[in-house]
C-alpha positions in Angstrom: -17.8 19.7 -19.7 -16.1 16.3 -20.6 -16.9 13.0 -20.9 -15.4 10.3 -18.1 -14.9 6.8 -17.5 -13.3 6.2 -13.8 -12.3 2.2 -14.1 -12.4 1.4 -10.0 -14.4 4.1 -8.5 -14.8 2.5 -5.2 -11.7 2.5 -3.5 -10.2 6.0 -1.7 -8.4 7.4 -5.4 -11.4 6.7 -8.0 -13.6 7.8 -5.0 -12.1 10.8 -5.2 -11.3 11.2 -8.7 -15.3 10.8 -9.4 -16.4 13.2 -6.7 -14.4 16.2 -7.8 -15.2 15.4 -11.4 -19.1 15.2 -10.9 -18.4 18.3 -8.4 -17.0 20.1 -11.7 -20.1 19.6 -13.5 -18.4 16.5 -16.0 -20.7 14.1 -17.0 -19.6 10.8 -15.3 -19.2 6.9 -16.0 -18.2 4.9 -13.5 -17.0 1.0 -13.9 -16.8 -0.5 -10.6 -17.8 -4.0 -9.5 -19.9 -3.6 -6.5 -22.0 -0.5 -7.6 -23.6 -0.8 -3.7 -19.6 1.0 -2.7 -20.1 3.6 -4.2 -21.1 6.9 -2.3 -24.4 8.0 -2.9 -23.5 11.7 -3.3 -21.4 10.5 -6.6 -24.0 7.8 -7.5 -26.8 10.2 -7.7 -25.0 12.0 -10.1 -23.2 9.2 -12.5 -23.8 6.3 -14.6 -22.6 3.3 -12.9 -21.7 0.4 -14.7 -21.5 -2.9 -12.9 -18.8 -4.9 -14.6 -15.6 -7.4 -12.9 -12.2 -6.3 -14.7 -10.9 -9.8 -14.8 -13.5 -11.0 -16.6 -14.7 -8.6 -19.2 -13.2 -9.4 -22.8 -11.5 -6.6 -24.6 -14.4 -6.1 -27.1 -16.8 -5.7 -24.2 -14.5 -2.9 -22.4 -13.6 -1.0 -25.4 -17.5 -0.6 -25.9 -17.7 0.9 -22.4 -14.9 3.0 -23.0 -16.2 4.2 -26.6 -17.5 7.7 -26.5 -15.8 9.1 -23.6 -13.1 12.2 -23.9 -11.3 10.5 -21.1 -10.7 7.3 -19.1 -9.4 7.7 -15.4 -7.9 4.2 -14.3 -7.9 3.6 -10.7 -8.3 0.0 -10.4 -5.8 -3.0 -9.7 -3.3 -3.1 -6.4 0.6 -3.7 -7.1 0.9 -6.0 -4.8 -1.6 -8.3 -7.1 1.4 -8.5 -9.4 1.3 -10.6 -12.8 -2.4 -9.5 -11.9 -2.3 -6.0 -12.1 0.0 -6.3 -14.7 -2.7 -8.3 -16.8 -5.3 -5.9 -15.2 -3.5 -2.8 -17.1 -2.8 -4.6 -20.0 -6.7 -5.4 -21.0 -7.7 -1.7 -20.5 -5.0 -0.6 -22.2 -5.6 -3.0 -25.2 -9.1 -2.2 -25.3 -8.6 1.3 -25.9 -6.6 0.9 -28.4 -9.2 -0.6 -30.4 -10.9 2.0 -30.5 -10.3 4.1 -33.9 -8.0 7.2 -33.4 -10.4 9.8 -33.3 -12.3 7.7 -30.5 -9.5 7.1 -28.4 -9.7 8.7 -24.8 -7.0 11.2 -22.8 -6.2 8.2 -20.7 -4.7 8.4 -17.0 -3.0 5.3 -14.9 -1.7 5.0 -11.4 2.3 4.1 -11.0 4.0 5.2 -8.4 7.0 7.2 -6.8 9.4 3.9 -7.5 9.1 4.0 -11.2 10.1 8.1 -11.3 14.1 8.8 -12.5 16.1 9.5 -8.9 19.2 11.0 -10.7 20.8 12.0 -13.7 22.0 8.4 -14.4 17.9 8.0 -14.9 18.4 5.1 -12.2 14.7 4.2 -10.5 12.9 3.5 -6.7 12.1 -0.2 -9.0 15.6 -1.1 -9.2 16.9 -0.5 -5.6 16.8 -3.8 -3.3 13.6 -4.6 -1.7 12.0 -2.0 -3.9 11.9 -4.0 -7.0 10.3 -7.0 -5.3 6.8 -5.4 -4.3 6.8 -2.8 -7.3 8.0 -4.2 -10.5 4.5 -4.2 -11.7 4.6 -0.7 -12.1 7.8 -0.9 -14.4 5.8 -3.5 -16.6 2.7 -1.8 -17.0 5.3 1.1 -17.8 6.8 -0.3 -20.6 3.5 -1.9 -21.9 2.6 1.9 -21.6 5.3 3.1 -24.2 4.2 0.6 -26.5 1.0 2.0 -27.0 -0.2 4.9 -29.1 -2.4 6.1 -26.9 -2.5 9.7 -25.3 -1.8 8.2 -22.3 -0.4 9.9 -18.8 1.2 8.2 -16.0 0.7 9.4 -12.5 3.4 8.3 -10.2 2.8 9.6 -6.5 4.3 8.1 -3.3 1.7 6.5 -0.5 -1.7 8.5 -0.5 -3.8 9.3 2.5 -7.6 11.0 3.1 -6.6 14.1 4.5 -7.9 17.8 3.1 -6.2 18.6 0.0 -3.6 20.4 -0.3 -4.0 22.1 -3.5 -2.8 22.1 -6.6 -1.1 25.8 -6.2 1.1 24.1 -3.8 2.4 20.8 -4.9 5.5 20.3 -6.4 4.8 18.4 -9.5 7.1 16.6 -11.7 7.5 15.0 -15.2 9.3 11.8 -14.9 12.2 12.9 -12.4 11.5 12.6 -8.4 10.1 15.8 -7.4 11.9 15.7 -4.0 15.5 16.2 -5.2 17.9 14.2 -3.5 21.7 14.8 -2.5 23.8 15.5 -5.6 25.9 12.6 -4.1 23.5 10.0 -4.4 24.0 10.0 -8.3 27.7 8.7 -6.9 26.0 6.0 -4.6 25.5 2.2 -5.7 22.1 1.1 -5.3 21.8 -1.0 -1.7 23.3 3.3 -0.2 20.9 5.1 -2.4 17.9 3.0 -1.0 17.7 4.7 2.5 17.9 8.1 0.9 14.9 7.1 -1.7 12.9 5.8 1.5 13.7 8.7 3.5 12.2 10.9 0.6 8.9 9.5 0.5 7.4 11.3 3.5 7.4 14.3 1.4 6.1 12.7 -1.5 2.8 11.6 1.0 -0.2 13.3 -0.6 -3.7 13.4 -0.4 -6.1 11.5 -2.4 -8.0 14.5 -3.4 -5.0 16.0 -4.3 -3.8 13.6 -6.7 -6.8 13.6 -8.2 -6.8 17.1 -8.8 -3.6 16.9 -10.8 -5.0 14.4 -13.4 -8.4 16.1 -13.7 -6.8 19.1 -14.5 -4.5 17.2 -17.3 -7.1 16.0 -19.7 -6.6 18.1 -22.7 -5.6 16.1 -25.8 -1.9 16.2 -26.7 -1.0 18.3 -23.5 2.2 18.9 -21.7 1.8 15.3 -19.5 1.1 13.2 -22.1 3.9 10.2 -22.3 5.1 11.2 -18.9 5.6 10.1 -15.6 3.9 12.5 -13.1 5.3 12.6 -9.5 3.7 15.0 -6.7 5.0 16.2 -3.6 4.3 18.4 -0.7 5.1 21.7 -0.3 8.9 22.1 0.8 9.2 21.5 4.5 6.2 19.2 5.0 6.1 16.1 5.6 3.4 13.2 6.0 3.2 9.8 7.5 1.1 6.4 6.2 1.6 3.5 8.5 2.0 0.9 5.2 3.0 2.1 2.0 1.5 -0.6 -0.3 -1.9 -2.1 0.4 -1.6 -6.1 0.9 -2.8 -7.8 -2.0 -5.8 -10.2 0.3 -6.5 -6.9 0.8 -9.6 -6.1 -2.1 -9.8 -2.4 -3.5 -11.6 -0.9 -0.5 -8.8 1.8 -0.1 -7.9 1.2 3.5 -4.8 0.3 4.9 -3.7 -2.0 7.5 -0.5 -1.9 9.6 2.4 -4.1 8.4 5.6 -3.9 7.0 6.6 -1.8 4.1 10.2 -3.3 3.4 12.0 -0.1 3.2 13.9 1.4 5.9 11.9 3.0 8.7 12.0 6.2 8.4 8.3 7.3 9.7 10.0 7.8 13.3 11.4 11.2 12.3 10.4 13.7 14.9 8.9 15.7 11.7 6.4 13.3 10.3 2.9 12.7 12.4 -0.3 10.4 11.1 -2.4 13.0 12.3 -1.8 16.3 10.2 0.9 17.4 8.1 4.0 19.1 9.7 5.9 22.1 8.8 9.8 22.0 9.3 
């Protein structure tokens, strides 16, 4: 049994991050800042701290944080940009506070953009129209690689609540794409390699239960993920669909989506991607 801190256990990730984990028998801290959100089956059985990111000094955190084997970050929304940037940056720094011994296994939430898509190590974050919605993730990144801590850096393309998958199944990847693309794209400049990146992602579509499973079974100190990029995808041949791939940022950490524009190529009309299930080729 560990000790765990999920930071934003209210939207559809930490929701799902702290329901497996108290389901595993893990005693559970939750920060969240509307404790009313969170589900009563997971309440029940956690310690809820009420508490508003944005405001919290770094003193205050790292006293939340102290005493836990490890810290599960699900809060802040890309799209929030200098934001979630600054967002990352506190619950890093109050980690890091902490003295060595006290420090947690710490996860955070990327995404498939900031993964290497070739050899030339060239990223989803530095294609056009990519780079405008998700360069937050490439500065929380780097802030990342400053640090010291044993931290792990989970990088999955859009998620949606559907049944998991399972971990047996995924294809999961340290710092490369795990959908491999043509070995021409490493020969393509960046505005030609965007529509092959976008037409990747619907196999990089996961569950939310599924990506929780891969950093909940990733928490041993010093292990195989730590300083890494983690990518999932689905099984090869399956495909998924999500109607917007980054949540609005008017739109608060509730988890849902909305329709809207993703600005990347459309590539959700392929006869092998439904909304509904996934789809075998």
């Amino acid at each position: 049994m560990l000790r765990l801190m999920v930071v934003g256990a209210t939207g559809s990730l930490g929701s799902a991050v702290a329901r497996e984990a108290v389901s595993a028998g893990h005693e559970v801290s939750l920060l969240v800042r509307t404790p009313s959100k969170v589900p009563g089956e997971i309440a029940s059985r956690a310690s809820i701290h009420k508490a508003d990111l944005t405001r919290l000094g770094t003193a205050e955190l790292a006293d939340l944080i102290r005493g836990h084997d490890a810290l599960i970050n699900c809060a802040g929304l890309v799209t929030e940009g200098h934001a979630f940037v600054a967002l990352i940056d506190r619950v890093v720094s109050s980690a890091e506070t902490l003295p060595g011994a006290e420090r947690p296994v710490s996860w955070f939430l990327a995404g498939a953009a900031l993964l290497d898509l070739d050899e030339r190590r060239r990223r989803g974050i530095q294609l056009p129209k990519v780079k405008t919605t998700y360069w937050p993730h490439g500065a929380n990144f780097e802030r990342l690689r400053r640090s010291n801590l044993d931290w792990r850096l989970l990088c999955p393309g859009p998620m949606v609540d559907q049944p998991a998958i399972g971990l047996e199944r995924l294809r999961v990847s340290c710092d490369r794409l795990p959908v491999r693309l043509p070995r021409f794209a490493r020969l393509l400049p960046a505005p030609l390699l965007l529509p092959l990146f976008a037409a990747s992602i619907p196999e990089m579509i996961v569950p939310y239960a599924d990506a929780a499973s891969v950093m909940l079974a990733n928490l041993s100190p010093r292990g195989p993920m730590m300083h890494h990029r983690v990518g999932i995808a689905l099984p090869p041949g399956m495909r998924g669909k999500k109607e917007q791939w980054a949540a609005p940022s008017n739109q608060r950490r509730t988890g849902k989506s909305t329709a809207g524009s993703n600005g990347l190529p459309d590539v959700t009309s392929h006869p092998c991607v439904r909304s509904d299930c996934w789809v075998s080729e």
